[in-house]
C-alpha positions in Angstrom: 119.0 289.2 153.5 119.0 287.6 150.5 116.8 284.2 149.9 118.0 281.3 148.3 115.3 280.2 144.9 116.7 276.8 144.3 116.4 275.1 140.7 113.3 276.1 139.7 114.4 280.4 139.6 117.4 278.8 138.0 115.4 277.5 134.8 113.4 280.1 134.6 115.9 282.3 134.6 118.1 281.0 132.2 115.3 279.7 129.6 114.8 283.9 130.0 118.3 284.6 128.1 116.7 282.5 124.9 114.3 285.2 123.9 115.1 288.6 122.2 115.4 291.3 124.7 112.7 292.8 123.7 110.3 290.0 124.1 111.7 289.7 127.5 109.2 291.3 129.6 106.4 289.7 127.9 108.0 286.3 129.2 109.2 287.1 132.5 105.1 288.4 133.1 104.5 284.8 131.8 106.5 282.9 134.3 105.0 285.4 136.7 101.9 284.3 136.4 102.9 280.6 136.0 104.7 280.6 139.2 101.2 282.2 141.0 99.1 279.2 139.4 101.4 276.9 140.6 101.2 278.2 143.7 97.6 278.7 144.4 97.4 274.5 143.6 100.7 273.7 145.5 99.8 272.2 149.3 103.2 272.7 151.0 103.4 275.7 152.2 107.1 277.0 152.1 107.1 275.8 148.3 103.8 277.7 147.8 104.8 280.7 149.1 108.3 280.6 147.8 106.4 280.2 144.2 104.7 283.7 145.0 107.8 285.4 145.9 109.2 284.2 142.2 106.5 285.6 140.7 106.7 289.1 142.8 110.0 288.8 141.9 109.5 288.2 138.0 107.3 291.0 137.5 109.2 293.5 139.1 111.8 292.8 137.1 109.4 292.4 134.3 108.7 296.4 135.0 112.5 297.3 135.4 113.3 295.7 132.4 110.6 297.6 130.6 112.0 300.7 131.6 115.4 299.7 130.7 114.0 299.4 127.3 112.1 302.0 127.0 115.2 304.6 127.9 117.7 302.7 125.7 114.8 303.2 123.0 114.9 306.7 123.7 118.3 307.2 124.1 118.8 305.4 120.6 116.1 307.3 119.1 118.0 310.6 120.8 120.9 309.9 119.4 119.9 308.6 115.8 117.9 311.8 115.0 121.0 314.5 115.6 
C-alpha cells in the first residue's frame, strides 16, 4: 500500500531535479533532516509522523541514489579506460 505525501513531498521533490545529479544526494540528506526537525516541533500528530516517513523516505533514496552514482562512475570509468 502505497501512502499518499501531499504538497509538501511534491516541492521537495521537484526543487530536487534543480541540482546537478551529483549534488543530489547531498540535498535529498538535507531535506531529510529538515523534514525530522520539522517534525520533532510539529504538534499534530499525523503531520508529524508523516514528516518522519519523508525523511526515512529521503534518505533511502539518498543511499540508492549514491549507489546509482557510484556504479555509473564505475561503469564510465570501465569503459573510458579500454
Amino acid at each position: 500500500m502505497q501512502q499518499e505525501h501531499g504538497p509538501v513531498r511534491d516541492v521537495m521533490m521537484s526543487n530536487a531535479t534543480q541540482y546537478d545529479t551529483s549534488t543530489a544526494p547531498s540535498y535529498l540528506r538535507q531535506q531529510a533532516q529538515r523534514c525530522v526537525r520539522i517534525a520533532r516541533d510539529c504538534p499534530h500528530s499525523p503531520t508529524s509522523h508523516e514528516l518522519e516517513a519523508l525523511g526515512v523516505e529521503l534518505m533511502e533514496k539518498a543511499a540508492e541514489l549514491d549507489e546509482l552514482l557510484e556504479l555509473l562512475a564505475t561503469k564510465t570509468t570501465t569503459h573510458h579506460g579500454q
